[in-house]
C-alpha positions as CSV (number, residue, x, y, z in Angstrom):
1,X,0.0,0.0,0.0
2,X,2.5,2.5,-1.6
3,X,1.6,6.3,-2.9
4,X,2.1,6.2,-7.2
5,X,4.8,8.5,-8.1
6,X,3.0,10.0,-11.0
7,X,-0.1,10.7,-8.5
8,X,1.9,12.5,-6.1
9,X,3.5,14.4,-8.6
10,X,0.1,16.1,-10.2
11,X,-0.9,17.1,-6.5
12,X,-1.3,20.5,-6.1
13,X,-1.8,20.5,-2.8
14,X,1.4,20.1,0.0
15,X,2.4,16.8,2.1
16,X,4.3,15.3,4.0
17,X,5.7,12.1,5.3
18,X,6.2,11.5,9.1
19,X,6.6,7.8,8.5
20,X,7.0,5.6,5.7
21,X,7.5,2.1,4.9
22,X,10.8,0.4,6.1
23,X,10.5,-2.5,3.3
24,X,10.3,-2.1,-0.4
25,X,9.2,-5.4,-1.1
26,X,6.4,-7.1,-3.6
27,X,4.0,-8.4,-2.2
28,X,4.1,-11.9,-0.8
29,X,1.4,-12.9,-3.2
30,X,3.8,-11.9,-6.3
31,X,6.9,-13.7,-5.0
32,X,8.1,-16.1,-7.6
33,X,9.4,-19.0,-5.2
34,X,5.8,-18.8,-3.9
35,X,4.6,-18.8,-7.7
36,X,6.9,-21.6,-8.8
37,X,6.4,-24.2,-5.9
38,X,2.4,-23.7,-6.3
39,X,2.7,-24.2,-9.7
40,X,5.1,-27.3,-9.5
41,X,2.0,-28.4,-6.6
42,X,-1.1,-28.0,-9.2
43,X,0.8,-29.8,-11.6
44,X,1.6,-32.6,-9.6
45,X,-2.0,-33.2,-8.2
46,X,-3.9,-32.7,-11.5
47,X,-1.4,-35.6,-12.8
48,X,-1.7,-37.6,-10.2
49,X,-4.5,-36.6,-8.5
50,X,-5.7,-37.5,-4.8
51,X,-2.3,-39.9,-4.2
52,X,-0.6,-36.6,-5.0
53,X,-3.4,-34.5,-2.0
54,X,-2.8,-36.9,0.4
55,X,1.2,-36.6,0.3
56,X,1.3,-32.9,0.1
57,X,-1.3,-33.3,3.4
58,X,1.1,-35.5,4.9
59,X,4.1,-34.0,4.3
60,X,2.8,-30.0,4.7
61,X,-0.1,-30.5,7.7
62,X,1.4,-34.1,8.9
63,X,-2.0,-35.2,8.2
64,X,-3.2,-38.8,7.3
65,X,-5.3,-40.4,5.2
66,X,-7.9,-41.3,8.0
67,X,-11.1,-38.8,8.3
68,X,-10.6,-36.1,5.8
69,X,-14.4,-35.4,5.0
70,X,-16.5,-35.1,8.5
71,X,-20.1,-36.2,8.8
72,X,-22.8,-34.0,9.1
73,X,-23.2,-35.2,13.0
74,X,-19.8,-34.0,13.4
75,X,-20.2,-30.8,11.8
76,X,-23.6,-30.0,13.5
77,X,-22.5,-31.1,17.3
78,X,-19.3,-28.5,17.0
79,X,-21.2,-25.9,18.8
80,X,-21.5,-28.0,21.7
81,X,-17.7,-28.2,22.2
82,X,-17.8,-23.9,22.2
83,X,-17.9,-21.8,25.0
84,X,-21.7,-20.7,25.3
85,X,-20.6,-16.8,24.6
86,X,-18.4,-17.6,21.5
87,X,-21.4,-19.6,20.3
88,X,-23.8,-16.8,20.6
89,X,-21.2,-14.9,19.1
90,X,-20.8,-17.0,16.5
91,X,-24.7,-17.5,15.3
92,X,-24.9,-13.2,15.7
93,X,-22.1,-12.8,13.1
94,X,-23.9,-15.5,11.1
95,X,-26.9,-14.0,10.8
96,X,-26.1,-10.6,10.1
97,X,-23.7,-11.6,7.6
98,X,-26.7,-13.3,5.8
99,X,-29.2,-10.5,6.4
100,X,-27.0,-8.3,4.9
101,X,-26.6,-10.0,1.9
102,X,-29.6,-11.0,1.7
103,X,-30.8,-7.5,1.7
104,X,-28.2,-6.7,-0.5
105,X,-29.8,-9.5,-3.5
106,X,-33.2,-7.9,-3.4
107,X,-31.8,-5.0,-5.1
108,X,-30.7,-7.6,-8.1
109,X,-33.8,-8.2,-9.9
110,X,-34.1,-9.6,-13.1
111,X,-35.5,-7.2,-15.4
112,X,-36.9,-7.4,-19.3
113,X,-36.4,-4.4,-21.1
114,X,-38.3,-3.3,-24.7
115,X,-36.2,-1.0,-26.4
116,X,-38.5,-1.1,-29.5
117,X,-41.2,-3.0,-30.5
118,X,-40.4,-6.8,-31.4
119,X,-36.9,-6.3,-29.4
120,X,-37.0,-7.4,-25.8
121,X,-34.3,-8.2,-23.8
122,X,-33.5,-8.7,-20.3
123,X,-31.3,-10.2,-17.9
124,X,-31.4,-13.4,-15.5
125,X,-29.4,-13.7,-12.2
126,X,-28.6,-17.2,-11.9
127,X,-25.9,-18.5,-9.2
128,X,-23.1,-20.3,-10.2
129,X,-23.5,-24.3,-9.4
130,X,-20.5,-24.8,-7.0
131,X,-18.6,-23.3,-4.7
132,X,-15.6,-24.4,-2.8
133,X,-14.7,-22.0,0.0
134,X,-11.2,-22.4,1.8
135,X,-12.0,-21.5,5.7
136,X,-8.6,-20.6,7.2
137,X,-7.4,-22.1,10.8
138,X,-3.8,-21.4,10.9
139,X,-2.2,-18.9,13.1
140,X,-5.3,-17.5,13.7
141,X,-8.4,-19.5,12.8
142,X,-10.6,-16.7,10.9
143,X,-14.0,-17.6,12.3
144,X,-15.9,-15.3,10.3
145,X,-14.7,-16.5,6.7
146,X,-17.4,-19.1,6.5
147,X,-20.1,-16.0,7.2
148,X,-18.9,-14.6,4.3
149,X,-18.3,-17.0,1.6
150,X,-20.1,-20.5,2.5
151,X,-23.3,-17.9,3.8
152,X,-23.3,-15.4,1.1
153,X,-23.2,-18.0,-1.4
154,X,-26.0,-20.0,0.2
155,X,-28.1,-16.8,0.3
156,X,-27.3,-15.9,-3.8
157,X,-29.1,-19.5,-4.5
158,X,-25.9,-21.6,-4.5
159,X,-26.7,-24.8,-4.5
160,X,-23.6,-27.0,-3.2
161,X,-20.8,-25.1,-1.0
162,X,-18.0,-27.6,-0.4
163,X,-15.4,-26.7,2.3
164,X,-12.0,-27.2,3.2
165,X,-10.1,-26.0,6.2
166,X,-6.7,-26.7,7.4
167,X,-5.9,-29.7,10.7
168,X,-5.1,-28.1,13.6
169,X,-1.7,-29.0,14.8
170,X,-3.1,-31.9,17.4
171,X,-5.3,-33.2,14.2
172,X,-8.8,-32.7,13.9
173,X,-10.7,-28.9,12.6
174,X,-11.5,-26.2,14.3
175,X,-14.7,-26.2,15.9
176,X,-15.8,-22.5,15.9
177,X,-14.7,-22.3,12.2
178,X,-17.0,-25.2,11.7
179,X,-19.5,-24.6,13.8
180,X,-19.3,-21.2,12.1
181,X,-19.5,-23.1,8.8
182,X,-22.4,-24.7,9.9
183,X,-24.7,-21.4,10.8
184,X,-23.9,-21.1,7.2
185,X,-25.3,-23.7,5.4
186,X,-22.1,-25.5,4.1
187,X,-22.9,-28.6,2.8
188,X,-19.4,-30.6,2.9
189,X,-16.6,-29.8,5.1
190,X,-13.1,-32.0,4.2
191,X,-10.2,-31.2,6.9
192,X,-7.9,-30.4,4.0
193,X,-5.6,-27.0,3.8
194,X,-3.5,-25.4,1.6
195,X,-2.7,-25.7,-2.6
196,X,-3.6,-29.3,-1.8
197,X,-7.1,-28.3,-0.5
198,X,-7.9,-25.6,-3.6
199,X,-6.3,-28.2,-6.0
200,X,-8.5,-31.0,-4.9
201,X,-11.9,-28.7,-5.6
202,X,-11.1,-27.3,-8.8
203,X,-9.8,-30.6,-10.0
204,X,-13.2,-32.3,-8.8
205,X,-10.6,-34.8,-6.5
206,X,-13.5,-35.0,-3.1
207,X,-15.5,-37.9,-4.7
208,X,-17.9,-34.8,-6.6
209,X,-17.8,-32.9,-9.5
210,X,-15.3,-29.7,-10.2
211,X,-16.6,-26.4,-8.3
212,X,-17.1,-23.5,-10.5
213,X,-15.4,-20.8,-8.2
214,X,-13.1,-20.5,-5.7
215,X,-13.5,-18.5,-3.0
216,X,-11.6,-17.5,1.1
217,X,-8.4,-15.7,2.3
218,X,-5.5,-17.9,3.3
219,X,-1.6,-17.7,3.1
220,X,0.5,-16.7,0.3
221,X,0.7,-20.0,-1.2
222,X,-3.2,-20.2,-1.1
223,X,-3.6,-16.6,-2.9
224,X,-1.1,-17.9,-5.7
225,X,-3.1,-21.1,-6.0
226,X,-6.4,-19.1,-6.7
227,X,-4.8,-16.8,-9.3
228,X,-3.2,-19.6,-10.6
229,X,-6.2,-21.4,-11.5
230,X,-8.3,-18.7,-12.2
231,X,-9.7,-19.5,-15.6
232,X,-10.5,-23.1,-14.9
233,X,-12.6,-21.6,-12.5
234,X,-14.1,-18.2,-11.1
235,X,-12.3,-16.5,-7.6
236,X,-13.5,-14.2,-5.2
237,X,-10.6,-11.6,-6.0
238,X,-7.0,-12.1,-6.2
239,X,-6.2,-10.8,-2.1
240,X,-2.8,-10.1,-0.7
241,X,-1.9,-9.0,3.2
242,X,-4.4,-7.5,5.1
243,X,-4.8,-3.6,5.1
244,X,-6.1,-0.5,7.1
245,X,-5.7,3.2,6.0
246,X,-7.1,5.9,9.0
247,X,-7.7,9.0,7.5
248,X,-8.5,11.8,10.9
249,X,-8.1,15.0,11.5
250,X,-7.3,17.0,15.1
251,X,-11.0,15.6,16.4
252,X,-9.4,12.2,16.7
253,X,-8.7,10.5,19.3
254,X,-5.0,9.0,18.8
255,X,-5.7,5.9,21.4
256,X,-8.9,4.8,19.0
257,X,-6.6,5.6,16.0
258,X,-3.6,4.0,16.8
259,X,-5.8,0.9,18.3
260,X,-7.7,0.4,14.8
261,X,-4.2,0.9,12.9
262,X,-2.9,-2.3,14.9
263,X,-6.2,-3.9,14.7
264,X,-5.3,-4.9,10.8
265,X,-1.5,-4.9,11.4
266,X,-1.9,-8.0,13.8
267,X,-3.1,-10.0,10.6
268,X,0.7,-10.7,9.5
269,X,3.7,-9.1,9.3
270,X,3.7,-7.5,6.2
271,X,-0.1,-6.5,6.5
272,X,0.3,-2.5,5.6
273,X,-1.0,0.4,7.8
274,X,-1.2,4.0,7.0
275,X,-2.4,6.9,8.6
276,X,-3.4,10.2,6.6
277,X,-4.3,12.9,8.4
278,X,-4.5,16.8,8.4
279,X,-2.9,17.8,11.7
280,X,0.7,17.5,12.1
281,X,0.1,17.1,16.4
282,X,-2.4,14.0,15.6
283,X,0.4,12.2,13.8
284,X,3.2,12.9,16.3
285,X,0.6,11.5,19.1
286,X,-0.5,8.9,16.8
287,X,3.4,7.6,16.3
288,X,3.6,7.7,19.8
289,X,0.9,5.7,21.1
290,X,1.5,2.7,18.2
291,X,4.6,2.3,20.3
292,X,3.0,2.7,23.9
293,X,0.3,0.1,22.3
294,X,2.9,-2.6,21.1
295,X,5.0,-2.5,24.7
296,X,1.8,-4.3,26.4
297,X,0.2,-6.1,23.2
298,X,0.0,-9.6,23.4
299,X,0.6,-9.7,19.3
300,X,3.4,-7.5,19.4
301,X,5.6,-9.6,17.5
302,X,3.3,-9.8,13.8
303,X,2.0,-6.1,14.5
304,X,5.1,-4.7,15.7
305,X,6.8,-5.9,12.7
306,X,4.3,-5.1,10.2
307,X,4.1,-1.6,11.7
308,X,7.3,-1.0,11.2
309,X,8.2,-2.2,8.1
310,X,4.8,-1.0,6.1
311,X,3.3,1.1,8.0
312,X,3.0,4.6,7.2
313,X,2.1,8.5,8.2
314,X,1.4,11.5,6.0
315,X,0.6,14.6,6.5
316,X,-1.6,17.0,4.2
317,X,-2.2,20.3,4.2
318,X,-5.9,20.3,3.5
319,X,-8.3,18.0,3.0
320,X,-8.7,18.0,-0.6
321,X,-4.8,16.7,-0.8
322,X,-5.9,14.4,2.1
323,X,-8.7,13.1,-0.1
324,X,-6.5,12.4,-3.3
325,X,-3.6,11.3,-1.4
326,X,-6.0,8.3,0.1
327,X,-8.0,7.5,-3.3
328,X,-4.5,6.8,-4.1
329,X,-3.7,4.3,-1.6
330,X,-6.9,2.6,-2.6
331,X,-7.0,1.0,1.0
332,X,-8.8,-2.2,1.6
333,X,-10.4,-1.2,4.9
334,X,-10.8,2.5,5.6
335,X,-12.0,4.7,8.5
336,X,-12.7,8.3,8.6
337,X,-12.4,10.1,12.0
338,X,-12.4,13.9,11.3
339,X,-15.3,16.4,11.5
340,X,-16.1,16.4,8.0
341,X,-16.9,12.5,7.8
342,X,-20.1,13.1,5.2
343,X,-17.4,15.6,2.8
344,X,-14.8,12.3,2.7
345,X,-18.2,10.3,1.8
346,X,-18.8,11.8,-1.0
347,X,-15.5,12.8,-2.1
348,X,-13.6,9.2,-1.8
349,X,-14.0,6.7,-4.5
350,X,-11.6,4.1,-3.9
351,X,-11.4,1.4,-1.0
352,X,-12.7,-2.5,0.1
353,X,-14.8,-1.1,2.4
354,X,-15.5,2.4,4.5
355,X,-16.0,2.9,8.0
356,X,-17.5,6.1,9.0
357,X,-16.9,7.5,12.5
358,X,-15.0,6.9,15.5
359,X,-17.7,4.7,16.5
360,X,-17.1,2.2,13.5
361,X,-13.9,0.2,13.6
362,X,-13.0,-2.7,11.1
363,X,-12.7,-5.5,13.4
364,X,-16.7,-5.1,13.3
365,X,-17.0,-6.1,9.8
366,X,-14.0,-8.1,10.2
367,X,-15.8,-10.5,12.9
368,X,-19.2,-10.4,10.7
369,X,-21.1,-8.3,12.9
370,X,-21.7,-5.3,10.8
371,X,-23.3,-8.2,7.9
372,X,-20.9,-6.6,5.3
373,X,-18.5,-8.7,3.5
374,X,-15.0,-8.6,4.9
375,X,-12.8,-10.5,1.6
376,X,-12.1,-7.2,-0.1
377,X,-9.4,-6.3,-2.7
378,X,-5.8,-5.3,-1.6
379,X,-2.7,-3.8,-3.1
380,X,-4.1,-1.0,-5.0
381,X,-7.4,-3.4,-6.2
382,X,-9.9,-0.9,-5.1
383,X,-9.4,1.1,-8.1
384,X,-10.5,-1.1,-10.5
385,X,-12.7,-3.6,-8.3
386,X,-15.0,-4.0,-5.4
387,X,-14.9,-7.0,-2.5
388,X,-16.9,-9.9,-2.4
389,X,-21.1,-9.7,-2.4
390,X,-23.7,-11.9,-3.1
391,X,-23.4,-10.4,-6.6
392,X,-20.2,-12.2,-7.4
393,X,-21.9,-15.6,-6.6
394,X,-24.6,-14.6,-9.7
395,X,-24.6,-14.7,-12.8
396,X,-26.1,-11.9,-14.6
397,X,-27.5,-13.9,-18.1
398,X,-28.8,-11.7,-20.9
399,X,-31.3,-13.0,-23.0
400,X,-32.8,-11.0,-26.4
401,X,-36.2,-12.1,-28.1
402,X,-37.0,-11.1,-31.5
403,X,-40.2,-10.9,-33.7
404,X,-41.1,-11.0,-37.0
405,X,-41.9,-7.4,-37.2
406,X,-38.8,-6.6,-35.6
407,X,-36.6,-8.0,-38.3
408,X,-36.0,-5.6,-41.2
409,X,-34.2,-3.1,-39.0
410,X,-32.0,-5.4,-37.0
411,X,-31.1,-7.6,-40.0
412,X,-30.6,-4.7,-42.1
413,X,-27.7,-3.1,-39.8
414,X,-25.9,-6.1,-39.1
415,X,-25.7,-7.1,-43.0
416,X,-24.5,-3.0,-43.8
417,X,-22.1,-4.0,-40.5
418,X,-20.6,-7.2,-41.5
419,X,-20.5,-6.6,-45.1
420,X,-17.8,-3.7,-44.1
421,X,-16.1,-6.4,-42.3
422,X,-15.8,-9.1,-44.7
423,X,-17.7,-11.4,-42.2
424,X,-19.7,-13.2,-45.0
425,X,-21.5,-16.1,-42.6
426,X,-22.6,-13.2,-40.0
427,X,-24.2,-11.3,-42.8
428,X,-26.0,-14.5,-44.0
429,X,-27.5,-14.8,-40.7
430,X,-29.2,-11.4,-41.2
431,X,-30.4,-11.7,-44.7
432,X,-31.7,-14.8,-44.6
433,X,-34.0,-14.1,-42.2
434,X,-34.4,-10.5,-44.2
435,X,-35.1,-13.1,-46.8
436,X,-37.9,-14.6,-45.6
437,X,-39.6,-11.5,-43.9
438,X,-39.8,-10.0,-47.4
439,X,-41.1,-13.3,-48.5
């Protein structure tokens, strides 16, 4: 989450940097030994299929052969194994994160349009058939990823969600990520993690048919295997490390800011952070408390180290600049903490998702609780593309209907069209049918 050169050189208004990043490094996503051993994996396992899963599981998760898909009893009871508050937790994050998108597919209609007489068209939103969904459980098992691709999916019509998610190291899953899984409506879970796990879905390996789309967060090897075999099937969004932007003014306070900047740092150690802010006295406090923060944080050594090698402080001059300067950044999460929250509204174009006030911090949507969807496009990806909806599990079919009467103008066009083109059997489409209207 780096400023483009050629941006910061057409501002007209003034900044400055209090911090920048310590690494100049690509993004772990990018890294070519990453790239090459993922792609020497697929290989491997779409030759030799399921032998090849269950070494990689072996040799990677020290996993064996012996109960990779769990039953539905086992899935269903893993709420009784949870604390009664994580489970109440758990089913409130579910539910929102289905009411939201829920809410969010009522505003997709299909729709029939008739631009002239004889000429209708329209469009169809039909969900995709399968979906496998990777539900991580390493370092830190990410409860809410089933809320938001197993639940979405189920509520945009899917109808099969397979899941995989990764042994914990004394074998077994993770019960709140599949209890979790279960609020959702998954249909299969297999204990399976990693390239082996995304390899075995697209390649149709579980004893079922190939998914259609591929969709979760996981490590870097995981994010390579999804653009890797995007094509053979759909993906959520090509995601790298985790990342905040904060843009505040002098109303903020730096505890909350600092706090929230940390919040998304914890995800890894190269999981970006930036501040952007209008008063010079909020940054120095800000750069401050991130340190008085990390002495006592029990995650000090993945924030600490992301903070300090990508994390970042700018200071503009006026909110305009403070504006463009974070439209550059294109931040994956951002929060706005300044007096003018509705201006930045209005004014900012690109991020994952936005997080108005000092009252709204990311973790919310992070844990499901807000019901919006927290897999959301990183490294500059919010230029160009939003996160993950109940949109992105539809497809949105077109469909044309034409009459008789209809005909002479339509056919007329394309045959003036392709005849300019030298496209002989498009124009006989047309003029055959002109044909026999004349006829």
């Amino acid at each position: 989450m780096r400023h483009t050169p050629a941006v910061l050189s057409a501002l007209s208004g003034s900044y400055s940097f209090v911090k920048s990043p310590a690494v100049d490094a690509p993004a772990a996503q990018t890294d070519p030994r990453v790239a090459e051993t993922v792609s020497s994996m697929l290989i491997d396992i779409e030759r030799r299929g399921m032998d090849a899963v269950l070494e990689y599981a072996e040799r990677l998760d020290h996993q064996g052969p012996d109960e990779l898909e769990l039953s539905a009893e086992r899935v269903a009871s893993s709420g009784d194994r949870l604390p009664a508050d994580l489970r109440a937790a758990i089913e409130l994050g579910s539910s929102r994160t289905r009411a939201f998108a829920a809410a969010t597919r009522e505003h997709l209609v299909d729709f029939r349009t008739e631009p002239v007489p004889g000429l209708v068209t329209g469009v169809r939103y039909v969900p995709v058939g399968r979906v496998g969904a990777y539900l991580p459980a390493g370092r830190f098992p990410l409860t809410a990823s089933a809320f938001m691709t197993v639940g979405v999916a189920k509520v945009a019509g899917v109808p099969t969600v397979l899941a995989c998610t990764p042994p914990q190291p004394g074998g077994g899953a993770n019960d709140a990520v599949l209890y979790a899984a279960h609020c959702s409506g998954v249909d299969r879970i297999v204990v399976l993690g990693g390239v082996q796990a995304l390899a075995a879905m697209a390649f149709g390996l579980l004893d079922d048919a190939p998914v259609d789309m591929l969709v979760g967060a996981g490590n870097a090897y995981v994010a390579e295997a999804k653009r890797q075999l995007f094509g053979r099937v759909a993906i959520d969004l090509p995601a790298g490390p985790s990342e905040v932007a904060v843009l505040a003014d002098g109303t903020a306070d730096p505890v909350i800011v600092a706090a929230d900047l940390l919040g998304q740092a914890e995800h890894g150690p190269n999981s970006p952070a930036a501040l952007v802010t209008t008063d010079r006295g909020l940054a120095d406090r800000v750069d401050e408390e991130v340190e008085r923060q990390l002495s006592t944080l029990a995650t000090a050594e993945i924030a600490g180290a992301a903070w300090r090698d990508f994390g970042s402080i700018t200071v503009a001059d006026d909110r305009e600049t403070a504006a463009a300067l974070m439209d550059d950044l294109a931040p994956e999460h951002l929060e706005i903490i300044t007096a003018d929250d509705d201006w930045y509204f209005e004014r900012l174009r690109n991020y994952g998702s936005l997080f108005l006030g000092p009252w709204s911090t990311v973790a919310y949507s992070d844990k499901g609780m807000a019901g919006t969807n927290h897999t959301l496009p990183t490294a500059g990806g919010a230029k160009h593309s939003a996160g993950l909806s109940v949109g992105r599990f539809l497809k949105p079919l077109t469909y044309q209907r034409i009459t008789r009467e209809a005909t002479p103008e339509l056919a007329e066009a394309v045959d003036v069209i392709s005849a300019s083109e030298g496209m002989a059997a498009h124009r006989a489409t047309a003029t055959l049918r002109l044909e026999r209207y004349r006829a």
